[in-house]
mmCIF file as Biopython writes it, N, C-alpha, C and O atoms, coordinates in Angstrom:
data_model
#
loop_
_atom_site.group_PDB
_atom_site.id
_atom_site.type_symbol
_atom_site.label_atom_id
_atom_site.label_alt_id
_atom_site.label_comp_id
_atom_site.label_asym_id
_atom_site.label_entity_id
_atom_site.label_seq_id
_atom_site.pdbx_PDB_ins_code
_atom_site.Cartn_x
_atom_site.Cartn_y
_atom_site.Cartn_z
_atom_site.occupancy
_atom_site.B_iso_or_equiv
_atom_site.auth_seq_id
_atom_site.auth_asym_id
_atom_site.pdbx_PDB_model_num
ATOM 1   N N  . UNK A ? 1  ? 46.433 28.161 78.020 1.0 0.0 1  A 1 
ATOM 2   C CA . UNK A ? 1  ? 45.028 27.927 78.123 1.0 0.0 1  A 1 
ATOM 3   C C  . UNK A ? 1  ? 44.783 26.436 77.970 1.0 0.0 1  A 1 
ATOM 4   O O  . UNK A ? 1  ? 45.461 25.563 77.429 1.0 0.0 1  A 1 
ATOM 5   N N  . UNK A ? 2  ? 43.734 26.403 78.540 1.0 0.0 2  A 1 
ATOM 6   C CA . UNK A ? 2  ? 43.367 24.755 78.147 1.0 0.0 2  A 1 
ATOM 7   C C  . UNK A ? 2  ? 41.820 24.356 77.740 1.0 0.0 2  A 1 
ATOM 8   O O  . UNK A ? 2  ? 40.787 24.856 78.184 1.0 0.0 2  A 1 
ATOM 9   N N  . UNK A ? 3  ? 41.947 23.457 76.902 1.0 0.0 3  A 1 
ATOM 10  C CA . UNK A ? 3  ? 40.567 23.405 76.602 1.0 0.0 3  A 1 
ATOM 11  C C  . UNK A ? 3  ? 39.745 22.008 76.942 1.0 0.0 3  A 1 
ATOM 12  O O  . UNK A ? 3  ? 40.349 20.997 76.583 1.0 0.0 3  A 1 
ATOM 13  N N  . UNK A ? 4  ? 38.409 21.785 77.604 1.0 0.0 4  A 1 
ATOM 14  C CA . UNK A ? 4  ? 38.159 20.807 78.568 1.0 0.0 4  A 1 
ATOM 15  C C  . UNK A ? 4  ? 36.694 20.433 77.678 1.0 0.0 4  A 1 
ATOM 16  O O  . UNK A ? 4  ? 35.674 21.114 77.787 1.0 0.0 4  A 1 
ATOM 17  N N  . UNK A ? 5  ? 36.816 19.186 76.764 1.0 0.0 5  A 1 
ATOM 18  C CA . UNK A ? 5  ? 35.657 19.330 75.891 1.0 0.0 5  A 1 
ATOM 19  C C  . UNK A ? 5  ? 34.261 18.160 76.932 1.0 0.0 5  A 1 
ATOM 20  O O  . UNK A ? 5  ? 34.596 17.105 77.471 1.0 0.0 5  A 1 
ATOM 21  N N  . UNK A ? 6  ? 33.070 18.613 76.961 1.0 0.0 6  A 1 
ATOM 22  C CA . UNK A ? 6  ? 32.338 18.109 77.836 1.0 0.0 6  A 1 
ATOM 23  C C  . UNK A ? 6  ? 30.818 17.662 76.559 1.0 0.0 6  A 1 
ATOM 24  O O  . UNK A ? 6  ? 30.582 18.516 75.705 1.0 0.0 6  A 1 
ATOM 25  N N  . UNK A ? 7  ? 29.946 16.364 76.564 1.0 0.0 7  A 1 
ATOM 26  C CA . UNK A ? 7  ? 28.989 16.773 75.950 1.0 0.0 7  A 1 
ATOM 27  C C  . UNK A ? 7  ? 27.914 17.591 75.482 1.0 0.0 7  A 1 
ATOM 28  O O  . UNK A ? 7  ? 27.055 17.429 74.616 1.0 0.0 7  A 1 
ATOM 29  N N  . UNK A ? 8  ? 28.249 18.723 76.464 1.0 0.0 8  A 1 
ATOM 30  C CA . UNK A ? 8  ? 27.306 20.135 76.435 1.0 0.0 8  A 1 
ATOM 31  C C  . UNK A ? 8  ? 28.827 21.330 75.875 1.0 0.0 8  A 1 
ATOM 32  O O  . UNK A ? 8  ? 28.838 22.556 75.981 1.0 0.0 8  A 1 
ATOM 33  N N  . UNK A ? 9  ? 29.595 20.719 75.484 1.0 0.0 9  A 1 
ATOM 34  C CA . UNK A ? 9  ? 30.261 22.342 75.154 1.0 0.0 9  A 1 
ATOM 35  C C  . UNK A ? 9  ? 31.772 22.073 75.632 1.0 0.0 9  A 1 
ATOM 36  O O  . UNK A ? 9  ? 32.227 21.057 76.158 1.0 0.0 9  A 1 
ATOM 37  N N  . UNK A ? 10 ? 32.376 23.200 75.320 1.0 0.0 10 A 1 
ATOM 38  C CA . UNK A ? 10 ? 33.860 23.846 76.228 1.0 0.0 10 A 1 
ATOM 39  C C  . UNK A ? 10 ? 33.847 23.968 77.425 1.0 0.0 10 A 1 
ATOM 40  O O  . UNK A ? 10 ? 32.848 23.629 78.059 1.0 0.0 10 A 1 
ATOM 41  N N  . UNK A ? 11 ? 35.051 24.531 78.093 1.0 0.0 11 A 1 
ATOM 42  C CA . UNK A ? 11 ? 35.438 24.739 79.318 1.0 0.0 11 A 1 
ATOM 43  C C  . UNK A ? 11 ? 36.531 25.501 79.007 1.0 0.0 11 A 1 
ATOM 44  O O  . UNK A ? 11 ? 37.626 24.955 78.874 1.0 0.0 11 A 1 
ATOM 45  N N  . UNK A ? 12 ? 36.394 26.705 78.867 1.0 0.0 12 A 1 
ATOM 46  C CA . UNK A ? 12 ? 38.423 26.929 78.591 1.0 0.0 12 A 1 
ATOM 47  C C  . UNK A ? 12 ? 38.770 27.413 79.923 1.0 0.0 12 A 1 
ATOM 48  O O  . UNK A ? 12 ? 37.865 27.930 80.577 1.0 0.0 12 A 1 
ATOM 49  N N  . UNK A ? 13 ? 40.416 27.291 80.634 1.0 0.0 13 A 1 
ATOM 50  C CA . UNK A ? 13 ? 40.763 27.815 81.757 1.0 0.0 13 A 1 
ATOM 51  C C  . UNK A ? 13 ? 41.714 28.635 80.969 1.0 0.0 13 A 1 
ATOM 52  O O  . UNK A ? 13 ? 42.067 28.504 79.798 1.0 0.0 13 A 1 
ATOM 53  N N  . UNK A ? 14 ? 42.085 29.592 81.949 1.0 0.0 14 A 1 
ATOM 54  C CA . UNK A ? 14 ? 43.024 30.632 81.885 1.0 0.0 14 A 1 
ATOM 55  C C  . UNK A ? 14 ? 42.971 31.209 80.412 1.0 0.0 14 A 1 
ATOM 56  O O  . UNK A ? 14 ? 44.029 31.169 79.784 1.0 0.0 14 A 1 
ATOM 57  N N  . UNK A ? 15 ? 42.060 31.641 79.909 1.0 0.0 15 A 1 
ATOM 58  C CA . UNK A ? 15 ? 42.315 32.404 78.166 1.0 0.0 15 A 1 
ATOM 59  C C  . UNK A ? 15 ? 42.914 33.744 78.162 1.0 0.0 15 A 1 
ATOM 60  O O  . UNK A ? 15 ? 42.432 34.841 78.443 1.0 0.0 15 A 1 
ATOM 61  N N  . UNK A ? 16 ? 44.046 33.398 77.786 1.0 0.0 16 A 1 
ATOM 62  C CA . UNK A ? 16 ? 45.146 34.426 77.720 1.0 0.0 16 A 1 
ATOM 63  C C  . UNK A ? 16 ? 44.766 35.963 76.830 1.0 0.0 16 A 1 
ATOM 64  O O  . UNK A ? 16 ? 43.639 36.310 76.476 1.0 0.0 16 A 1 
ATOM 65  N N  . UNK A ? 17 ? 45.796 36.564 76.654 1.0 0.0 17 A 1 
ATOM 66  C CA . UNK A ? 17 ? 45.672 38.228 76.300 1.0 0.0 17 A 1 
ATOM 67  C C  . UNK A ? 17 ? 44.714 38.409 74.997 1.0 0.0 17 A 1 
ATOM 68  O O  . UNK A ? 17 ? 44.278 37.384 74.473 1.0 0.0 17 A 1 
ATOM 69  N N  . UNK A ? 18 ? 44.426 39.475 74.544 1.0 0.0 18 A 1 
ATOM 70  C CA . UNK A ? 18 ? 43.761 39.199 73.320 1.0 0.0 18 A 1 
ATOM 71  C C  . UNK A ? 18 ? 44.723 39.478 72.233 1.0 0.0 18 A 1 
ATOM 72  O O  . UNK A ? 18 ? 44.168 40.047 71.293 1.0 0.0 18 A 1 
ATOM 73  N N  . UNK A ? 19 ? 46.034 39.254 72.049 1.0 0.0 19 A 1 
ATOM 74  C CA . UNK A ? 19 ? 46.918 39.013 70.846 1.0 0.0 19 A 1 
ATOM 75  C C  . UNK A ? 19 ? 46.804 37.633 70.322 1.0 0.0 19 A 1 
ATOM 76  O O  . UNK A ? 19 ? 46.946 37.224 69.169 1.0 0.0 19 A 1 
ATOM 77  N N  . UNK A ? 20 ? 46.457 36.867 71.651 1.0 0.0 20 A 1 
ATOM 78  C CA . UNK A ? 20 ? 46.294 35.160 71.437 1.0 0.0 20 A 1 
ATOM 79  C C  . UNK A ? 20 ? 45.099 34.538 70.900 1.0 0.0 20 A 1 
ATOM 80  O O  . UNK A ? 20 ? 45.024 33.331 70.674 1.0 0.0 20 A 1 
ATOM 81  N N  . UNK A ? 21 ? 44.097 35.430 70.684 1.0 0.0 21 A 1 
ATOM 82  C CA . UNK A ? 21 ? 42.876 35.036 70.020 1.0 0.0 21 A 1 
ATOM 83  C C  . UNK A ? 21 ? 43.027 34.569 68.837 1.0 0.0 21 A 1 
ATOM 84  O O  . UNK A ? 21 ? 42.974 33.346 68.704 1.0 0.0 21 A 1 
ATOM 85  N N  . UNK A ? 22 ? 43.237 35.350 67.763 1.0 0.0 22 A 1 
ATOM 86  C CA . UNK A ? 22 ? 43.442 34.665 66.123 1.0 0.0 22 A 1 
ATOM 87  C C  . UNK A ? 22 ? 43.922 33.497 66.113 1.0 0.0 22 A 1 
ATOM 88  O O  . UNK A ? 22 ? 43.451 32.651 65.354 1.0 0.0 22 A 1 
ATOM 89  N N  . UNK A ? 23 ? 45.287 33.130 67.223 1.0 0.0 23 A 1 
ATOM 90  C CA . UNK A ? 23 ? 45.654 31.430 67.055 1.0 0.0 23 A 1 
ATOM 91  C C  . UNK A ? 23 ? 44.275 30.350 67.787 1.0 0.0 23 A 1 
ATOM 92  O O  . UNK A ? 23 ? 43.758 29.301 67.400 1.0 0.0 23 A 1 
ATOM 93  N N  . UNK A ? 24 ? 44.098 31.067 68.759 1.0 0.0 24 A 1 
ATOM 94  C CA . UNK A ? 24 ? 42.647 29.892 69.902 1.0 0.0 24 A 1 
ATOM 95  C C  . UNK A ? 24 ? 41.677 29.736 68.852 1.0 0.0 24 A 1 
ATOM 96  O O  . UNK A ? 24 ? 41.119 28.659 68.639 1.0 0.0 24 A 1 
ATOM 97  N N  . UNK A ? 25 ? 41.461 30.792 68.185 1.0 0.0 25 A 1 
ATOM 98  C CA . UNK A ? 25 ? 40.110 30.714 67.387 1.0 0.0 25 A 1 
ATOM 99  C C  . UNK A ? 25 ? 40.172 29.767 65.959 1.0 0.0 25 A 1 
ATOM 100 O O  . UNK A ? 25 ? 39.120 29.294 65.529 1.0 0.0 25 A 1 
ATOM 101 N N  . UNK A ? 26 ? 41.476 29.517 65.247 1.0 0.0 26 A 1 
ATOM 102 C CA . UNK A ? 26 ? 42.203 28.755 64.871 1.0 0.0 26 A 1 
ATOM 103 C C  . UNK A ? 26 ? 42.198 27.462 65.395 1.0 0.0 26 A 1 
ATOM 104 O O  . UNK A ? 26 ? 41.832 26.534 64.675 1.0 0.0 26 A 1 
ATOM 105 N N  . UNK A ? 27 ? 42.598 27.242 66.693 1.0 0.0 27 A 1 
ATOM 106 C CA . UNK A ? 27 ? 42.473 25.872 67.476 1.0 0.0 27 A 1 
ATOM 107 C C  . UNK A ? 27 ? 41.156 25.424 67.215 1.0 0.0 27 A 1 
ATOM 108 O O  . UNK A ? 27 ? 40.937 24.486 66.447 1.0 0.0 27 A 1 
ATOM 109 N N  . UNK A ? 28 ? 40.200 26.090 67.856 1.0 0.0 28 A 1 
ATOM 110 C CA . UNK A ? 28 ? 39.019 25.863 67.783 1.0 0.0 28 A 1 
ATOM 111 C C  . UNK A ? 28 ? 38.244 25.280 66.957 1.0 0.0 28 A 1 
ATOM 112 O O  . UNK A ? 28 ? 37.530 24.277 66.975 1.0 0.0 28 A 1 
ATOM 113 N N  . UNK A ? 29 ? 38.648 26.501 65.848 1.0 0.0 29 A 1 
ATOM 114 C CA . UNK A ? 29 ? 37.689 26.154 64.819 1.0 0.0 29 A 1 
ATOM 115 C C  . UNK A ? 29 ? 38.453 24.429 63.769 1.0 0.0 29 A 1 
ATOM 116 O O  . UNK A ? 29 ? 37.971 24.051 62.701 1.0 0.0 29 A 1 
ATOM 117 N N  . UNK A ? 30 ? 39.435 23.856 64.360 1.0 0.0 30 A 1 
ATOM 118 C CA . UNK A ? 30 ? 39.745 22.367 64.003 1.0 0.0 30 A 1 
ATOM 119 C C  . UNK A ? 30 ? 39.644 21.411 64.854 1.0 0.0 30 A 1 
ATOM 120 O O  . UNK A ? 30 ? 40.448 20.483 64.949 1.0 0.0 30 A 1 
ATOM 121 N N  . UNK A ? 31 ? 38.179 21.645 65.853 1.0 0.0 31 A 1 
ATOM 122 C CA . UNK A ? 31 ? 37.942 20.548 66.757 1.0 0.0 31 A 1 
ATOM 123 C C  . UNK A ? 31 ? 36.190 20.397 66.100 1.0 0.0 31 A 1 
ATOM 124 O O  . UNK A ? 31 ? 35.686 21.094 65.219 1.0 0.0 31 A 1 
ATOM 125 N N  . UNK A ? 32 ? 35.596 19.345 66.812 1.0 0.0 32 A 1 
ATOM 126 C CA . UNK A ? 32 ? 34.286 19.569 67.016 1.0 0.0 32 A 1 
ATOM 127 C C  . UNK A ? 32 ? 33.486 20.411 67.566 1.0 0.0 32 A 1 
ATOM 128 O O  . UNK A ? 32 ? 33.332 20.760 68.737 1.0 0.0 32 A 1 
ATOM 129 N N  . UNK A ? 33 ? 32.731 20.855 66.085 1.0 0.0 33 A 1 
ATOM 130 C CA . UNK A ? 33 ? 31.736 22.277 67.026 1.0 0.0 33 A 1 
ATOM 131 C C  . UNK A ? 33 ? 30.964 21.731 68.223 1.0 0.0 33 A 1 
ATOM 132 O O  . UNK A ? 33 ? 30.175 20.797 68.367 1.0 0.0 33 A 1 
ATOM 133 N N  . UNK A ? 34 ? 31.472 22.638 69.010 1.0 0.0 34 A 1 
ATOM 134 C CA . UNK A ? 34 ? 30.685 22.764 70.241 1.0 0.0 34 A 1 
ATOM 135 C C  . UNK A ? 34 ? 30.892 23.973 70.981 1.0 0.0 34 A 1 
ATOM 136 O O  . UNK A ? 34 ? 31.968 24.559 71.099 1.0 0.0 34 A 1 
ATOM 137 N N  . UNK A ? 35 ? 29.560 24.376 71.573 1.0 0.0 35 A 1 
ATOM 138 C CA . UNK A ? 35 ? 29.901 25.702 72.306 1.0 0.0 35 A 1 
ATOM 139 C C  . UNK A ? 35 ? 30.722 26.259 73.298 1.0 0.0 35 A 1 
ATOM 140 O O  . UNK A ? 35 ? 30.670 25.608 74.342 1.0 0.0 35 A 1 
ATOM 141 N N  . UNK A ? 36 ? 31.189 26.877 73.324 1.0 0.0 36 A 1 
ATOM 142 C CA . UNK A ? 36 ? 31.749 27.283 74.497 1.0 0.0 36 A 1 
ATOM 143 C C  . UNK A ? 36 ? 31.091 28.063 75.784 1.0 0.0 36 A 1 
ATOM 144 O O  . UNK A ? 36 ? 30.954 29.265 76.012 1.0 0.0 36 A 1 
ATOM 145 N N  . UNK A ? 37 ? 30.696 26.740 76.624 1.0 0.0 37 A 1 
ATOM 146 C CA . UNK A ? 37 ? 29.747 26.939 77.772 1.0 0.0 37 A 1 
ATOM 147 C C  . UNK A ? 37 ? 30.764 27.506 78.722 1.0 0.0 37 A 1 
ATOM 148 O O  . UNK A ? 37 ? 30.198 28.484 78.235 1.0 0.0 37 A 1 
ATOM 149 N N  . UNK A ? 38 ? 31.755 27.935 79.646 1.0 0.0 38 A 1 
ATOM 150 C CA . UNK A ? 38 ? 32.278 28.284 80.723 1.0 0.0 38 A 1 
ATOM 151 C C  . UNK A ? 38 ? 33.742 28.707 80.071 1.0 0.0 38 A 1 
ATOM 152 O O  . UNK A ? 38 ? 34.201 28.152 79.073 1.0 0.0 38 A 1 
ATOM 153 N N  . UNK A ? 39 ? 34.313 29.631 80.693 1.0 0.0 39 A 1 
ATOM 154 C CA . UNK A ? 39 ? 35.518 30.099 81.078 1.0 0.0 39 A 1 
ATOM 155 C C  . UNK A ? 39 ? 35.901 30.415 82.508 1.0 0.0 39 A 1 
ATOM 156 O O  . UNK A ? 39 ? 35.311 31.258 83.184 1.0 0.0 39 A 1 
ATOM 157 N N  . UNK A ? 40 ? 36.803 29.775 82.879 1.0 0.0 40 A 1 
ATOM 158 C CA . UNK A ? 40 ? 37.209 30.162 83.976 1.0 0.0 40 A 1 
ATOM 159 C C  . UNK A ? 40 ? 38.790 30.355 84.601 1.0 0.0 40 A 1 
ATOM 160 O O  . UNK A ? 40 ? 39.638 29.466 84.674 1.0 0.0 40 A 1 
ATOM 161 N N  . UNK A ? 41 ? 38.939 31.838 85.048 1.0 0.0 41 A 1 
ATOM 162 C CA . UNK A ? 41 ? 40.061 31.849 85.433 1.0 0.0 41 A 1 
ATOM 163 C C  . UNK A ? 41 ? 40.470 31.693 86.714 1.0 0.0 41 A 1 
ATOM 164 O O  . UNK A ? 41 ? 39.903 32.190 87.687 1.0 0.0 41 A 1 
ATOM 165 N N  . UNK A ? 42 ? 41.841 30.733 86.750 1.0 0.0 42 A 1 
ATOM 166 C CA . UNK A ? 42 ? 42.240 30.495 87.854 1.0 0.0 42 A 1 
ATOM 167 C C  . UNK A ? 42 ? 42.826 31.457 88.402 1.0 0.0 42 A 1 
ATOM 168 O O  . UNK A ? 42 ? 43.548 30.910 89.236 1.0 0.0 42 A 1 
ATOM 169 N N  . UNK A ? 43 ? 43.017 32.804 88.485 1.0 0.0 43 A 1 
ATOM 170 C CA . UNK A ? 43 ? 43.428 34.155 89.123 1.0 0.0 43 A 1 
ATOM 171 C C  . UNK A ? 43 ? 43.548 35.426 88.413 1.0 0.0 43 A 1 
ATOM 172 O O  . UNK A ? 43 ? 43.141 35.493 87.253 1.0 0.0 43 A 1 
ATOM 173 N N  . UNK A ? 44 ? 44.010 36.336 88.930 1.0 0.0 44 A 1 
ATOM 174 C CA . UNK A ? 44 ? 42.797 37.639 88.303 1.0 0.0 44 A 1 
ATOM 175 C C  . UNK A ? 44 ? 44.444 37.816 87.347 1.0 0.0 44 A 1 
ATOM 176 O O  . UNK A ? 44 ? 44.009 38.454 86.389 1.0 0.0 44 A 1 
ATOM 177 N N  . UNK A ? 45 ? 45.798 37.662 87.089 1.0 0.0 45 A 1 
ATOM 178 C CA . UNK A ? 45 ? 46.844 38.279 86.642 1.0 0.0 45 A 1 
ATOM 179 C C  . UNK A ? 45 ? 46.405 38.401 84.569 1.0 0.0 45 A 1 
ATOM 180 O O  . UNK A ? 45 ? 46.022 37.481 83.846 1.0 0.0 45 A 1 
ATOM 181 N N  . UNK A ? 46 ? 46.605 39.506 84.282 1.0 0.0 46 A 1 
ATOM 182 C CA . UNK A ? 46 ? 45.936 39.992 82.705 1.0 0.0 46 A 1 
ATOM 183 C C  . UNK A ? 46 ? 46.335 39.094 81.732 1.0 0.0 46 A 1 
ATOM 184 O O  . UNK A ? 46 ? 45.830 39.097 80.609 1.0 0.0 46 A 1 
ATOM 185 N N  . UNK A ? 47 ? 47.655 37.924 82.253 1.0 0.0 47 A 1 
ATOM 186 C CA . UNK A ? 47 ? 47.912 36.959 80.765 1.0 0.0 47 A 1 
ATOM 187 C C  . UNK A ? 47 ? 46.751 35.591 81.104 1.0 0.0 47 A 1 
ATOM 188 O O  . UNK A ? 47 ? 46.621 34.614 80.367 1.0 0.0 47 A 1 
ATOM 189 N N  . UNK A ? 48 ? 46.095 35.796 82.212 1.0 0.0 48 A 1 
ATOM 190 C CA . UNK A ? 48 ? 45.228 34.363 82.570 1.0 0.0 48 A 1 
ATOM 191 C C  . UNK A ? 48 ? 43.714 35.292 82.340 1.0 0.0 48 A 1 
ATOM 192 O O  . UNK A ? 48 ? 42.783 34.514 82.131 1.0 0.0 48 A 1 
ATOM 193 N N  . UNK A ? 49 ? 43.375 36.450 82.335 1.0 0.0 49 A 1 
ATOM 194 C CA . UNK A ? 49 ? 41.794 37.157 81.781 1.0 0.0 49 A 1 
ATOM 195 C C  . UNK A ? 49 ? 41.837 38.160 80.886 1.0 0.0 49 A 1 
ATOM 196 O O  . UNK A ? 49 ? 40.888 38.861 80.533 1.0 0.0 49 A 1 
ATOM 197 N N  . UNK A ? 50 ? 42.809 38.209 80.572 1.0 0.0 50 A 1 
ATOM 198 C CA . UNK A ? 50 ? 42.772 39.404 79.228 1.0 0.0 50 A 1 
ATOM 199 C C  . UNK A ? 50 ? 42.079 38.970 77.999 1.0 0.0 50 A 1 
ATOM 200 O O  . UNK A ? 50 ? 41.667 39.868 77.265 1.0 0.0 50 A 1 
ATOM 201 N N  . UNK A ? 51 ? 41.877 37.712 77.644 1.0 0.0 51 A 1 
ATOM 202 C CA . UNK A ? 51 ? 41.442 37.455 76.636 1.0 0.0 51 A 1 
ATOM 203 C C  . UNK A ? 51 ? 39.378 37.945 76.209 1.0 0.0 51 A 1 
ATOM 204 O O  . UNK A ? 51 ? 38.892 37.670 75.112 1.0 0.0 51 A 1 
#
């Protein structure tokens, strides 16, 4: 996954399965709050939209 920080918020691409949440949310929560305005996946396969 990647995370794309913009003055209005996030961008995450490809957010992987939901086993990978507890670590992202982890990532997250040791950056600057900001929302997470967009997700977008670059193709439909379940380890790039499962999350």
């Amino acid at each position: 996954m990647v995370v794309l920080a913009g003055p209005d918020g996030y961008l995450l691409v490809d957010h992987p399965e939901p086993a990978a949440n507890p670590a992202i949310q982890k990532a997250l929560d040791g950056m600057e709050k900001r929302p997470v305005r967009f997700l977008l996946n670059t193709h439909w396969h379940y380890d790039h939209v499962g999350g």
